[in-house]
gemmi code that builds the backbone of each chain (N, CA, C; Angstrom):
import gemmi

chains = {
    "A": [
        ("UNK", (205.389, 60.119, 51.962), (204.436, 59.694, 52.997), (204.070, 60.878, 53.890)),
        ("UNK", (202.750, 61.155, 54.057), (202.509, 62.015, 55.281), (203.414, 62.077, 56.967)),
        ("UNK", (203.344, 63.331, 57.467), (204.215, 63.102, 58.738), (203.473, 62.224, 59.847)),
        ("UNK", (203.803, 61.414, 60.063), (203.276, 60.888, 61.290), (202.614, 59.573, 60.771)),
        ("UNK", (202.758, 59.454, 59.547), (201.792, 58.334, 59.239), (203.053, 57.323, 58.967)),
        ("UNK", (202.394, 55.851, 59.171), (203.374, 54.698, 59.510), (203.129, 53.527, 58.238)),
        ("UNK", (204.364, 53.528, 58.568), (204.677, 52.194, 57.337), (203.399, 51.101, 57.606)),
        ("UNK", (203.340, 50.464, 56.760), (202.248, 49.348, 56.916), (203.232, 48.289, 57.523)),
        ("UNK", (202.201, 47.634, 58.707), (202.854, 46.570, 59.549), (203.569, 47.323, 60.283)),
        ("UNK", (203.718, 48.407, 60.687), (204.416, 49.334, 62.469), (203.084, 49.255, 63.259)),
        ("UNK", (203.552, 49.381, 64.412), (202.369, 49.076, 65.445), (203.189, 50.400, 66.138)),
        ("UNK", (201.815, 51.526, 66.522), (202.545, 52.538, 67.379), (202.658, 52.111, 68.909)),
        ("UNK", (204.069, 53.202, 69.380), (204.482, 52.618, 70.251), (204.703, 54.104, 71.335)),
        ("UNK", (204.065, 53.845, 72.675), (203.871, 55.056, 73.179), (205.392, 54.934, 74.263)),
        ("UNK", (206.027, 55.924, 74.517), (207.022, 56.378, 75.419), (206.803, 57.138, 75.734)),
        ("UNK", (208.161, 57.632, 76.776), (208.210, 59.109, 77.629), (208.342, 60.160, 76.194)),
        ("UNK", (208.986, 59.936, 75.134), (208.556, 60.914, 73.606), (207.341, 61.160, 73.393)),
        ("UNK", (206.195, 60.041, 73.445), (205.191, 60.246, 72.812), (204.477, 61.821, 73.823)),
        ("UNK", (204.671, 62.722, 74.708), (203.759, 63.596, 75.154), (203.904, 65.019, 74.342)),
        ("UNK", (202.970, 65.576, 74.701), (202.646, 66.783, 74.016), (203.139, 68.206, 75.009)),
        ("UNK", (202.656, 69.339, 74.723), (203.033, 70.415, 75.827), (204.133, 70.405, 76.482)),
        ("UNK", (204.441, 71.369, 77.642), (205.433, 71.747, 78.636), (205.959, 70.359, 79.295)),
        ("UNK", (206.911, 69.956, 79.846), (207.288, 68.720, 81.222), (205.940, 69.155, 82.079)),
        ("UNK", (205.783, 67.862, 82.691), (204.806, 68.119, 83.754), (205.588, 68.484, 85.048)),
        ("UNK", (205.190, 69.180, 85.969), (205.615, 69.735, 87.238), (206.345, 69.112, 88.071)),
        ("UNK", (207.451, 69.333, 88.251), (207.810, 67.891, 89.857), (207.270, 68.431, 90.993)),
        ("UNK", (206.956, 66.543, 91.386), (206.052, 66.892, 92.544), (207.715, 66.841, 93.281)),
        ("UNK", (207.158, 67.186, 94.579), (208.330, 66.910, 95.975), (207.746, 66.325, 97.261)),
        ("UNK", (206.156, 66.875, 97.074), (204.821, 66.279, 98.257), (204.357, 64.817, 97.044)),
        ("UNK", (204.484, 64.038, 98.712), (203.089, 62.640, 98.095), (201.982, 62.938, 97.971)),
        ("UNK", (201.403, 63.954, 99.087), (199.866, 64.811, 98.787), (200.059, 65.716, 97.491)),
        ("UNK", (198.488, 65.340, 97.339), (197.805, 65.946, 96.049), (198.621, 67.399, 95.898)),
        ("UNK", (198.571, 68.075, 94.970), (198.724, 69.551, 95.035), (198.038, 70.292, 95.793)),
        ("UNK", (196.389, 69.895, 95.083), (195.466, 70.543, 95.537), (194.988, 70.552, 96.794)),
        ("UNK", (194.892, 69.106, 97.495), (195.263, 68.966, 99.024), (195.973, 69.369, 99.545)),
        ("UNK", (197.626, 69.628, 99.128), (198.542, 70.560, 99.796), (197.974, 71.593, 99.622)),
        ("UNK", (197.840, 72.415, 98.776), (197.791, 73.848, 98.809), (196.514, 74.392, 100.030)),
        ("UNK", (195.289, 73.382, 100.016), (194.580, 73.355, 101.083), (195.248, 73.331, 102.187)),
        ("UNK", (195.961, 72.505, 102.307), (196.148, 71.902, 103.879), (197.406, 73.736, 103.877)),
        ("UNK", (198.145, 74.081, 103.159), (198.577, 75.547, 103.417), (198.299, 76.365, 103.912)),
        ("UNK", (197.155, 76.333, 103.047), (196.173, 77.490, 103.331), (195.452, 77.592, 104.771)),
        ("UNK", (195.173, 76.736, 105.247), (194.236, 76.469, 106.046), (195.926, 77.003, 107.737)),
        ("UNK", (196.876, 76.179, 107.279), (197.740, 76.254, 108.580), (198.157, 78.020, 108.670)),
        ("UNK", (197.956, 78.544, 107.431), (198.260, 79.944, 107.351), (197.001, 81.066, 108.357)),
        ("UNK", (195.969, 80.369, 107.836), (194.749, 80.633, 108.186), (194.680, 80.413, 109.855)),
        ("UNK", (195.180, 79.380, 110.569), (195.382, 79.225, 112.031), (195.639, 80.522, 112.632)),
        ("UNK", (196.905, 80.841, 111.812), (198.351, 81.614, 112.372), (197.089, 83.494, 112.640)),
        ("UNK", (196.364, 83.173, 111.253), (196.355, 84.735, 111.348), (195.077, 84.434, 112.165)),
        ("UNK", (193.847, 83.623, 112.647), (192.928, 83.763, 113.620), (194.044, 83.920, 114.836)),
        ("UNK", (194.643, 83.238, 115.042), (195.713, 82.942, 116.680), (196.332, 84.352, 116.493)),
        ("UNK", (196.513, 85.092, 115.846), (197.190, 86.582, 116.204), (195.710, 87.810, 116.697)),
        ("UNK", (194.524, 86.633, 116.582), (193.461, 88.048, 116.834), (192.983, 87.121, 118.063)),
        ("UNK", (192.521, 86.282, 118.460), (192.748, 85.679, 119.410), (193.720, 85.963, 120.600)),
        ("UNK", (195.294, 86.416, 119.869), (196.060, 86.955, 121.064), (195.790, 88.328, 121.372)),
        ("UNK", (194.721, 89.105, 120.761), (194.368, 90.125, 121.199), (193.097, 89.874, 122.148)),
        ("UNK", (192.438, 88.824, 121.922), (191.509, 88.825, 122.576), (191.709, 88.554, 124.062)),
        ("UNK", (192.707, 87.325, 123.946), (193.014, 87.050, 125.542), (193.957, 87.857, 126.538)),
        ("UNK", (194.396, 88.950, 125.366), (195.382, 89.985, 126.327), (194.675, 90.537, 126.978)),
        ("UNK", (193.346, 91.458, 126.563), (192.752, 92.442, 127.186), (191.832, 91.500, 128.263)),
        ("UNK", (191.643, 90.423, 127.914), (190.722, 89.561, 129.078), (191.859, 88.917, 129.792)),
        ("UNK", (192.810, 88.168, 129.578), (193.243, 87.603, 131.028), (194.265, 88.402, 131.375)),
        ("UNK", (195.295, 89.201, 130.713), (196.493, 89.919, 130.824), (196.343, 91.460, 131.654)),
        ("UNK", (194.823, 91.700, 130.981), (194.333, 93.310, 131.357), (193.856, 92.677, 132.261)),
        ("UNK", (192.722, 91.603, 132.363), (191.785, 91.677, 133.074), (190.114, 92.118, 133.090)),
        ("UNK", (189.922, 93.108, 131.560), (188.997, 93.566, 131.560), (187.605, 93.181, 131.418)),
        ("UNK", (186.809, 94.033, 131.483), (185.108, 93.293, 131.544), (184.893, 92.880, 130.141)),
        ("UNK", (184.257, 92.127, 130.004), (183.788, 91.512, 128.343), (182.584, 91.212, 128.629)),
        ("UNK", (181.707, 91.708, 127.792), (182.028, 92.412, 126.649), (182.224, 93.871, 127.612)),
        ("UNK", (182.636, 94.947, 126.853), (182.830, 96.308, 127.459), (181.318, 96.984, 128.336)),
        ("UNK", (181.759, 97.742, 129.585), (180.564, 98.325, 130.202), (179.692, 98.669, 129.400)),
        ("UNK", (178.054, 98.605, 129.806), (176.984, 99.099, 129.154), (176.622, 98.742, 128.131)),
        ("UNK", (177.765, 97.339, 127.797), (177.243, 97.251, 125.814), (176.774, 95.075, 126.055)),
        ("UNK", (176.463, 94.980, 125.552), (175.784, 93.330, 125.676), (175.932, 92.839, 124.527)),
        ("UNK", (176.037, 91.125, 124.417), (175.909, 90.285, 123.282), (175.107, 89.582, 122.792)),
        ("UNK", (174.571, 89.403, 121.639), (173.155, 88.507, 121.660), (173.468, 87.309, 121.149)),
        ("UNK", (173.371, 86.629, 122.697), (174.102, 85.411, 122.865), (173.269, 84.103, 122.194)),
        ("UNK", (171.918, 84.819, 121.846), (170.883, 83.786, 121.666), (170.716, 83.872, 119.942)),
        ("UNK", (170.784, 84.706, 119.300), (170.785, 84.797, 117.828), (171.790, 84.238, 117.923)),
        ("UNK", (173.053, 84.668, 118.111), (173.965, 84.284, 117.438), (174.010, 82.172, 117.750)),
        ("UNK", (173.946, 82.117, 118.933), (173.760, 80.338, 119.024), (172.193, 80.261, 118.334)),
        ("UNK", (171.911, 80.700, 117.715), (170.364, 80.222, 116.818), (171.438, 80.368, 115.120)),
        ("UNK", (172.356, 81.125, 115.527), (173.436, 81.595, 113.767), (174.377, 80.104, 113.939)),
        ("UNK", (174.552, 80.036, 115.298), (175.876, 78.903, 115.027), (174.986, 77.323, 114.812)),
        ("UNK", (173.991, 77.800, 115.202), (172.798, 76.042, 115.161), (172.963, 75.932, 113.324)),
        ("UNK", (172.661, 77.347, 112.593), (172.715, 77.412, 111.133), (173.776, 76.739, 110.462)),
        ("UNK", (175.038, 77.604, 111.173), (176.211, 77.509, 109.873), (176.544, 75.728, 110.335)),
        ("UNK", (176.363, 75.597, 111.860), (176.546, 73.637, 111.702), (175.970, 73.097, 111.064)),
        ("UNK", (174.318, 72.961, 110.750), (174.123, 72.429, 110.132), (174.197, 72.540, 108.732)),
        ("UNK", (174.516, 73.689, 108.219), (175.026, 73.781, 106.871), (176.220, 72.361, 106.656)),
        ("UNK", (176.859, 72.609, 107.560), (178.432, 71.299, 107.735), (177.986, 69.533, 107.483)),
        ("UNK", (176.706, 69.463, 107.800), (176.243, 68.545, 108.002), (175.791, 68.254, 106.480)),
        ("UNK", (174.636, 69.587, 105.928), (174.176, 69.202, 104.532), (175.362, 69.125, 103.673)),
        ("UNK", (176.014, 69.676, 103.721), (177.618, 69.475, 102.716), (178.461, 68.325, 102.592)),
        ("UNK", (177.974, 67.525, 104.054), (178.756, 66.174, 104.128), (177.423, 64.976, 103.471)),
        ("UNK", (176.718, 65.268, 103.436), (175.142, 64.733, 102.982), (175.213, 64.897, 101.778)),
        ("UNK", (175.782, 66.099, 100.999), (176.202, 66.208, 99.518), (177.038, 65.548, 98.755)),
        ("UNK", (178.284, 65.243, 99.619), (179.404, 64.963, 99.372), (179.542, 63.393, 99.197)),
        ("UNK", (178.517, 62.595, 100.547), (178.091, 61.033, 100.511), (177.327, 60.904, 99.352)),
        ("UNK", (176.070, 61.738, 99.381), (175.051, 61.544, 98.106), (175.977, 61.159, 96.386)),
        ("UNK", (176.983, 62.078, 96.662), (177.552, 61.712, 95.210), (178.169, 60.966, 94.746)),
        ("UNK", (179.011, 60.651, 95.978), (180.165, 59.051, 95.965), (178.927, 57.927, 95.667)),
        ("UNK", (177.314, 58.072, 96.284), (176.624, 56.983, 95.892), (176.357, 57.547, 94.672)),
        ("UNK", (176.438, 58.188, 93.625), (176.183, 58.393, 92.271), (175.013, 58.940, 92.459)),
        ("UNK", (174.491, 59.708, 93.618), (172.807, 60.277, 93.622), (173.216, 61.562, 93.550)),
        ("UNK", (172.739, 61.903, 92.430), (172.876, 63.336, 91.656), (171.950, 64.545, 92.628)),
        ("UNK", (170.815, 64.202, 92.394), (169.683, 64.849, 93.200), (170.009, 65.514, 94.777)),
        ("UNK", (170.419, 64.466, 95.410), (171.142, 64.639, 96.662), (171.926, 65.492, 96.475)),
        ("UNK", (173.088, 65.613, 95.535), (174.361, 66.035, 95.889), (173.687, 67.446, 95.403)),
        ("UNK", (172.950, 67.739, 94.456), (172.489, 68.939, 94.314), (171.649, 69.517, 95.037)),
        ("UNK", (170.985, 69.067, 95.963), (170.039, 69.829, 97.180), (170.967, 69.947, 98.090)),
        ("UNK", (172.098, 68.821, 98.576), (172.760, 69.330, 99.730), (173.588, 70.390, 99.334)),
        ("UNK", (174.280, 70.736, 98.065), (175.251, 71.970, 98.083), (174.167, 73.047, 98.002)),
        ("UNK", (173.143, 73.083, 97.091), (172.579, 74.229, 96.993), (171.658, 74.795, 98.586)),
        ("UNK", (171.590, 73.591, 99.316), (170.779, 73.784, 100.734), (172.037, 74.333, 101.843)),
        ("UNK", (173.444, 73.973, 101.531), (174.644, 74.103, 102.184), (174.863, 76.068, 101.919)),
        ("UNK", (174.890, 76.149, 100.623), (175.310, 77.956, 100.168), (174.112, 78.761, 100.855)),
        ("UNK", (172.690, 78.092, 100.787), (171.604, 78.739, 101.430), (171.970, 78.701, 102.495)),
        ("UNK", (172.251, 77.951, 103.731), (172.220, 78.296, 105.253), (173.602, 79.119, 105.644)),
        ("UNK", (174.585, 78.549, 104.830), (175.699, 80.032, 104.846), (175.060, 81.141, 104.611)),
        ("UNK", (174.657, 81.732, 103.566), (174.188, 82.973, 103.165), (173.077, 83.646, 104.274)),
        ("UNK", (172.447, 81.997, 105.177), (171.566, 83.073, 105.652), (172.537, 83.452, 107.282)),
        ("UNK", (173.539, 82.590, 107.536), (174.312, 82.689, 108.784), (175.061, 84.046, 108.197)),
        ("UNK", (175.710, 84.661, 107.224), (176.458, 85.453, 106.975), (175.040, 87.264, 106.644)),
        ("UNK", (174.442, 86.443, 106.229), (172.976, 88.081, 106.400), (172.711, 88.424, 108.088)),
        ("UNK", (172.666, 86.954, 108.873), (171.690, 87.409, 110.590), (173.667, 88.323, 111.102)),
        ("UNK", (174.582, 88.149, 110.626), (176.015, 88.064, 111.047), (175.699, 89.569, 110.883)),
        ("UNK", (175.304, 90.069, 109.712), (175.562, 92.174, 109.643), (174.574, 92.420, 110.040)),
        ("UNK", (172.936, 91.888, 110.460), (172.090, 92.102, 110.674), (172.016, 92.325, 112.015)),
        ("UNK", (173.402, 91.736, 112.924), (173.659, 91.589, 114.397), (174.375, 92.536, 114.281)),
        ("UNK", (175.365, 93.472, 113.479), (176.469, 94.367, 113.599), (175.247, 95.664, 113.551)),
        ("UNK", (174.567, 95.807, 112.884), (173.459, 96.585, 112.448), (172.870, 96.958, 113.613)),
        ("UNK", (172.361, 95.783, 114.560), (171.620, 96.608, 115.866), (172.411, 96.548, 117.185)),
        ("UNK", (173.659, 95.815, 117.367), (174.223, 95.431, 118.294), (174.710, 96.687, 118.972)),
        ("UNK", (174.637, 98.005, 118.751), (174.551, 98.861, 119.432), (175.799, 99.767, 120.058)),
        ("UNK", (177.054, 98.637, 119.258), (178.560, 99.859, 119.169), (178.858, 99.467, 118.395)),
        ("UNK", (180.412, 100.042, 118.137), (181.193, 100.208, 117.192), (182.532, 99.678, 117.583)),
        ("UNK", (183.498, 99.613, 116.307), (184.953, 99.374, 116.542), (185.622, 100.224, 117.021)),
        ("UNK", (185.065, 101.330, 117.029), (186.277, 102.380, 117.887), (185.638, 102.763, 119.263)),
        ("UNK", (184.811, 102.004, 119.794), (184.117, 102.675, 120.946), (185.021, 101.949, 121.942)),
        ("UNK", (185.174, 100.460, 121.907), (186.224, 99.877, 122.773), (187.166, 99.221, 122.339)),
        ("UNK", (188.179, 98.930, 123.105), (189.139, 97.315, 122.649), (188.325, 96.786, 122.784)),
        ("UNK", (186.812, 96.247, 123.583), (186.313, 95.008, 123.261), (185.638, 95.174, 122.058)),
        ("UNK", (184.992, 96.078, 121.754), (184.707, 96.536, 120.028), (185.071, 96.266, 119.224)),
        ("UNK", (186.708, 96.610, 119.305), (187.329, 96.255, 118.191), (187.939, 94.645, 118.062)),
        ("UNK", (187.839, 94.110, 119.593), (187.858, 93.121, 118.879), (187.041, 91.921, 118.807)),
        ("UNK", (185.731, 92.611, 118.898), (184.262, 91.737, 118.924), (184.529, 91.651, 117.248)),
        ("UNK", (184.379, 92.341, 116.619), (184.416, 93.120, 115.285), (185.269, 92.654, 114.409)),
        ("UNK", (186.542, 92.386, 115.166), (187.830, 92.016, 114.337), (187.717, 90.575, 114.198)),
        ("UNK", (187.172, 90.049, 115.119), (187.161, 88.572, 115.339), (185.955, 87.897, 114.573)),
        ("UNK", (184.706, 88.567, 114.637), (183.471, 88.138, 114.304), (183.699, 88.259, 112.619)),
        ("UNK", (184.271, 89.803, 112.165), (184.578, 90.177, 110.717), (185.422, 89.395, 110.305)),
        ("UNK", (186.464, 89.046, 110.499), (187.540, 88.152, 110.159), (186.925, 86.849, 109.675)),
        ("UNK", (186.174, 86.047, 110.526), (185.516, 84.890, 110.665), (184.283, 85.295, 109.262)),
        ("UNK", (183.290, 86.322, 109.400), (182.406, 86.714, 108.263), (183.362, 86.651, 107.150)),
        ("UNK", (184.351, 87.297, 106.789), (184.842, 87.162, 105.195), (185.266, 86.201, 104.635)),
        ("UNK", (185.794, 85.149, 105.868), (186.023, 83.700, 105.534), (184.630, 83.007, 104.927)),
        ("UNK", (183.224, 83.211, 105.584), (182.605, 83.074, 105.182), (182.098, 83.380, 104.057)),
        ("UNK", (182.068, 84.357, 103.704), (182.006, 85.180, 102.001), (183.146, 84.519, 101.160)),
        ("UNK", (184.407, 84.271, 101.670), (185.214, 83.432, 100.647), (184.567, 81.744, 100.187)),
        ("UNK", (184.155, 81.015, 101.610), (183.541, 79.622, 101.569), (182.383, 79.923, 100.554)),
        ("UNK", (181.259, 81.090, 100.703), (179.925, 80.956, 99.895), (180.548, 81.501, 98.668)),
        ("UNK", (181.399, 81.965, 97.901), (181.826, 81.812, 96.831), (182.355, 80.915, 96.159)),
        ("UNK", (183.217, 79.942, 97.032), (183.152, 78.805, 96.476), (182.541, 77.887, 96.030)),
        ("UNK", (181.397, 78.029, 97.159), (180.205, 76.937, 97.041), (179.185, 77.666, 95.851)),
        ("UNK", (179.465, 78.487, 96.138), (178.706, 78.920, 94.263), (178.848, 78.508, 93.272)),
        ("UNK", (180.369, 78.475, 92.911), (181.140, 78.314, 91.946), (180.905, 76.401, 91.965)),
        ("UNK", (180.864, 75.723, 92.607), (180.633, 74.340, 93.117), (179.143, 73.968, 92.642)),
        ("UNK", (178.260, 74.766, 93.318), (176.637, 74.794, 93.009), (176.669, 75.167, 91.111)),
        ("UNK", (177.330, 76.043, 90.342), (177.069, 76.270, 89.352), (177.446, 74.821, 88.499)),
        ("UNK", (178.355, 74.599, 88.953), (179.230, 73.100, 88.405), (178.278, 72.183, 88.615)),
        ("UNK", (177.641, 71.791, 89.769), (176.826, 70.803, 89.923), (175.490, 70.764, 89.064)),
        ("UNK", (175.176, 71.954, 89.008), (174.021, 72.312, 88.283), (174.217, 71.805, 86.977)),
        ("UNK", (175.484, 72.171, 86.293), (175.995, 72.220, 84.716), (176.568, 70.558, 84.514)),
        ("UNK", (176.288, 69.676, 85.859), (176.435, 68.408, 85.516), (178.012, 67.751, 85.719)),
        ("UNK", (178.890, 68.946, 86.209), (180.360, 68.501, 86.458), (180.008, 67.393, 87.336)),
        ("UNK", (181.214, 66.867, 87.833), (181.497, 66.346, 89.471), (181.151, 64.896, 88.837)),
        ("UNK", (181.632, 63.336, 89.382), (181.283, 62.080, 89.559), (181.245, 61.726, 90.835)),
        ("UNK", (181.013, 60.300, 91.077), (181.005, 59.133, 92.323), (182.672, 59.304, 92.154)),
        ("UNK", (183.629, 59.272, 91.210), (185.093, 58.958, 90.821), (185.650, 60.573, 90.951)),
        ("UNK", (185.086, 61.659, 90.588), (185.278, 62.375, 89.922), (184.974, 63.740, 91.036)),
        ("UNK", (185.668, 63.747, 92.207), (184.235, 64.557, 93.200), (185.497, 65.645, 93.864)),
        ("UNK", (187.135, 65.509, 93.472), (188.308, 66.262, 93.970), (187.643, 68.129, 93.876)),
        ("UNK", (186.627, 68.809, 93.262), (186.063, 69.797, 92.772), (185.258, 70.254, 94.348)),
        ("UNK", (184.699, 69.084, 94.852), (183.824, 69.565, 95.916), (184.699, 69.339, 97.002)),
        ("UNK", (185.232, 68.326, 97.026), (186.033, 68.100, 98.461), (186.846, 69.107, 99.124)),
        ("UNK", (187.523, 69.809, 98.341), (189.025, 70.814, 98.522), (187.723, 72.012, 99.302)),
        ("UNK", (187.055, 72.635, 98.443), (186.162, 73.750, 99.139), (185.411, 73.183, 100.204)),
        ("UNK", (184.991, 71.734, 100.411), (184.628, 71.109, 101.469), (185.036, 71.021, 102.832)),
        ("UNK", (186.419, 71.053, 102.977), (187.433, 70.996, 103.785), (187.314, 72.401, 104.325)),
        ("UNK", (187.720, 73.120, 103.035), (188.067, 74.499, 103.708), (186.251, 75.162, 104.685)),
        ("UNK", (185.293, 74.743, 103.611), (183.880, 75.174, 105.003), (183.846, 74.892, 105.827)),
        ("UNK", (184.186, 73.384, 106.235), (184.211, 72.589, 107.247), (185.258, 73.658, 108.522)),
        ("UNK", (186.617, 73.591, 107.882), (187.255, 74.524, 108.279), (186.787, 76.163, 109.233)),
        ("UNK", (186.028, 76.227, 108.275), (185.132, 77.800, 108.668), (184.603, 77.539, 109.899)),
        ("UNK", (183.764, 76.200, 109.734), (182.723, 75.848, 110.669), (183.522, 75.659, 111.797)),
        ("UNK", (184.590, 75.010, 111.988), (185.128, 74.992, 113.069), (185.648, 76.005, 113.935)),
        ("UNK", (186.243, 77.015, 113.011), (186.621, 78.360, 113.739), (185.384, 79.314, 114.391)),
        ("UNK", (183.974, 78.858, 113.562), (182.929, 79.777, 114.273), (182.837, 78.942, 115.375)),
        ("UNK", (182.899, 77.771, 116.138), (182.690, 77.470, 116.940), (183.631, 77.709, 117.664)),
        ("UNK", (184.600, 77.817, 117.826), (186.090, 78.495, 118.577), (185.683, 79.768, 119.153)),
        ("UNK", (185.152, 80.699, 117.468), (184.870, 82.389, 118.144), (183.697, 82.423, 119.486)),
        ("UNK", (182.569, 81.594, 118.402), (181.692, 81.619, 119.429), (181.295, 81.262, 120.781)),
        ("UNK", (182.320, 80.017, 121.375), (182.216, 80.303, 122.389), (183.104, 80.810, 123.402)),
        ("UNK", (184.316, 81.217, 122.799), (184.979, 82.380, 123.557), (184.550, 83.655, 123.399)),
        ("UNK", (183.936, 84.465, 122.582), (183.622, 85.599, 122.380), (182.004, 85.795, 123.307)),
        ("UNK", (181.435, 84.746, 123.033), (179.968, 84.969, 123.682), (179.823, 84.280, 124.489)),
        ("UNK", (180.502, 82.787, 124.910), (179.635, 82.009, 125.785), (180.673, 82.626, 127.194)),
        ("UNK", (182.330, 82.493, 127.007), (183.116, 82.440, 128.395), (183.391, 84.068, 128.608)),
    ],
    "B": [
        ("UNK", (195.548, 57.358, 111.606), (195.431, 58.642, 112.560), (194.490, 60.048, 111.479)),
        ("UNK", (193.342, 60.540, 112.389), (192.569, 61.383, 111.395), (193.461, 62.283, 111.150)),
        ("UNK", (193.303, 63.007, 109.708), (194.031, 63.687, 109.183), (192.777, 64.729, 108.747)),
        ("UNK", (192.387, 65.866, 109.652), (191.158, 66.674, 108.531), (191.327, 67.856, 107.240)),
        ("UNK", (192.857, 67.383, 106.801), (193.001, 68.078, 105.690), (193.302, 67.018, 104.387)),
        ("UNK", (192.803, 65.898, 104.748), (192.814, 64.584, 103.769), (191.790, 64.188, 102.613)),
        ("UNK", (190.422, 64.865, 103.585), (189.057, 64.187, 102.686), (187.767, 64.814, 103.407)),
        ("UNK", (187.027, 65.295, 102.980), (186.097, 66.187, 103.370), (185.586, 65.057, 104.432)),
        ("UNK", (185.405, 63.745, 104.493), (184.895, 62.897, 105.383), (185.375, 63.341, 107.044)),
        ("UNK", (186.801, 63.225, 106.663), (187.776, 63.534, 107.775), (187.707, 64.609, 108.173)),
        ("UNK", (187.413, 65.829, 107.385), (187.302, 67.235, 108.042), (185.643, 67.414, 108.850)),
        ("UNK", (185.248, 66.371, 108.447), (183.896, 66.354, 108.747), (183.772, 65.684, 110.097)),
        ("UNK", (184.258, 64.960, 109.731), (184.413, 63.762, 111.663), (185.339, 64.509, 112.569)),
        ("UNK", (186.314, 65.714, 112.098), (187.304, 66.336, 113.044), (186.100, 67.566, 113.400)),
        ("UNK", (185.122, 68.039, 112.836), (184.199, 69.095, 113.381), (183.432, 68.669, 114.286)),
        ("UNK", (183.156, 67.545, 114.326), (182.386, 66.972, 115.108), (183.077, 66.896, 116.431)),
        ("UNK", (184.097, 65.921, 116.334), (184.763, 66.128, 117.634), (185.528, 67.410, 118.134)),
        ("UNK", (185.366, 68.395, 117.453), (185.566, 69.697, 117.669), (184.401, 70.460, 118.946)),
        ("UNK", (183.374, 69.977, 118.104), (181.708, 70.412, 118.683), (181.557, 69.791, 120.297)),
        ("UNK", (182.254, 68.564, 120.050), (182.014, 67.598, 121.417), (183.113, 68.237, 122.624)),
        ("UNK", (184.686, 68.170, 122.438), (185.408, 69.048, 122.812), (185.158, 70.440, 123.356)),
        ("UNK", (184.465, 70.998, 122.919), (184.234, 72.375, 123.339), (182.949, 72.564, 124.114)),
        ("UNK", (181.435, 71.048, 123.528), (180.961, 71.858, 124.827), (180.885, 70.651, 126.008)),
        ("UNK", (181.941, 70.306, 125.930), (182.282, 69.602, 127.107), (183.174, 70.689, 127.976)),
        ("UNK", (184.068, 71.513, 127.713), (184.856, 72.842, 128.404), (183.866, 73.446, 128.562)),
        ("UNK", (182.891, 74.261, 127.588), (182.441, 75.255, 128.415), (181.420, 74.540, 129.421)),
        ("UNK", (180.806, 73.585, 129.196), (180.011, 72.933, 130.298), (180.766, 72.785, 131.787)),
        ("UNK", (182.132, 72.421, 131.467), (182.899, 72.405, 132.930), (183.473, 73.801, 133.302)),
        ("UNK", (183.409, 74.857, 132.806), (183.856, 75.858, 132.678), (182.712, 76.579, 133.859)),
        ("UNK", (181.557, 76.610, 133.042), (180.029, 77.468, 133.569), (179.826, 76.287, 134.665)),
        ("UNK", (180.306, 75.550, 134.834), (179.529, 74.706, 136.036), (180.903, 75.173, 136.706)),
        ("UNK", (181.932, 75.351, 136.474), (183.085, 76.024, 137.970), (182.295, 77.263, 138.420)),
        ("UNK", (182.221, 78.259, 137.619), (181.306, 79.663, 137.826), (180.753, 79.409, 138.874)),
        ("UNK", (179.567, 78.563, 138.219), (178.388, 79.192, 139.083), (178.280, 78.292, 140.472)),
        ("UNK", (179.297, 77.306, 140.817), (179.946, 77.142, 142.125), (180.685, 77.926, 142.694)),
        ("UNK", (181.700, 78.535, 142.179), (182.509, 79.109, 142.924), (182.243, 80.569, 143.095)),
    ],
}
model = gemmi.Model(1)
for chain_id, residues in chains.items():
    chain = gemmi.Chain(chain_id)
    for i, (resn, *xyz) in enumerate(residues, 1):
        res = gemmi.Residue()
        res.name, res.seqid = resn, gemmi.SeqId(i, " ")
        for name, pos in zip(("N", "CA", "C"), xyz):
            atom = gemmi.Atom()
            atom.name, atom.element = name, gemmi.Element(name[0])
            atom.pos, atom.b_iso = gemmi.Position(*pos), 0.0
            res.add_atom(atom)
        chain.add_residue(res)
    model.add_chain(chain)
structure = gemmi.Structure()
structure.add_model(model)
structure.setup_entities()
């Protein structure tokens, strides 16, 4: 008789034998993996904004000093015309994210691909402001840490619009369901994420 | 209790009240200023 093939009248019978490949992983979290490893990432991500942050508030409440540094100014108005952007990017992404749970394809593909567009254009006006803003990182501590804080926050951004690429290519190629949507959510979180910290920078860095 | 590392919904409703939070401070913030 062939291997695997069954007597006439056996009915197959599936068990913990019947699997294929490696043991599967033990969990030790009730959360997802992939939700944990988010929700990690993200508390790691606190730690290292809150260590540039404690530079920021040393030299302003500890020193005392002028902010931004003598003779140099912030453009307080692009950049709240940049933060009007990257929110509402937050908004089309959650508009993407509803669109698909209702099974509307169309939607979910204009809001991610309309979501990577208003990042991309908040992360172009972002060097386009380093470009004329008129110092540098070594000219002051407030320089360096206009720079450190604003840059820090930009590469997060370049990490989020890579994701959402990689998300936009998927959507395009027909991945993702109403059931099936764990692909967008995880990078969802983490933009959302982004979005929240530009509003943190921005109005301690420019508005107070 | 919101959790915004649960479901993009939730990270979505915690930005919001993020947005509300903050310019409710700096609104009380710039209105101490420019009294005092």
């Amino acid at each position: 008789m062939e291997a695997g093939a069954l007597a006439p009248g056996r009915t197959v019978v599936h068990d913990e034998h019947d699997h294929h490949g490696p043991p599967e992983a033990n969990r030790s979290s009730r959360v997802e993996p992939s939700l944990l490893g988010m929700l990690l990432f993200i508390i790691s991500e606190v730690m290292i904004f809150g260590a540039f942050f404690t530079a920021y508030f040393f030299i302003r409440v500890v020193n005392g000093d002028a902010w931004p540094a003598e003779g140099t100014e912030l453009p307080k108005l692009i950049a709240g015309v940049n933060t009007a952007i990257l929110l509402s990017s937050s908004f089309t992404l959650h508009w993407a994210e509803t669109a698909l749970k209702a099974d509307n394809r169309f939607g979910f593909k204009a809001g991610m691909f309309t979501t990577f567009a208003l990042g991309a254009t908040f992360l172009f006006i972002q060097i386009n402001e380093y470009v004329h803003i008129g110092f540098s990182p070594q000219d002051s501590a407030q320089g360096t840490i206009f720079y450190g804080l604003t840059g820090l926050h930009g590469a997060h951004v370049a990490v989020g619009l890579t994701l959402l690429a990689i998300v936009n290519t998927r959507a395009f190629r027909g991945h993702f369901s109403a059931k099936e949507h764990r692909g967008v959510e995880v990078p969802g979180i983490y933009w959302h994420f982004v979005d929240v910290m530009w509003i943190v920078v921005y109005s301690t860095v420019y508005i107070l | 209790m919101l959790n915004p590392l649960r479901s993009e919904e939730e990270a979505f409703r915690f930005l919001l009240y993020v947005v509300a939070v903050v310019v409710v401070v700096l609104a009380t913030v710039l209105v101490v200023r420019a009294v005092s």
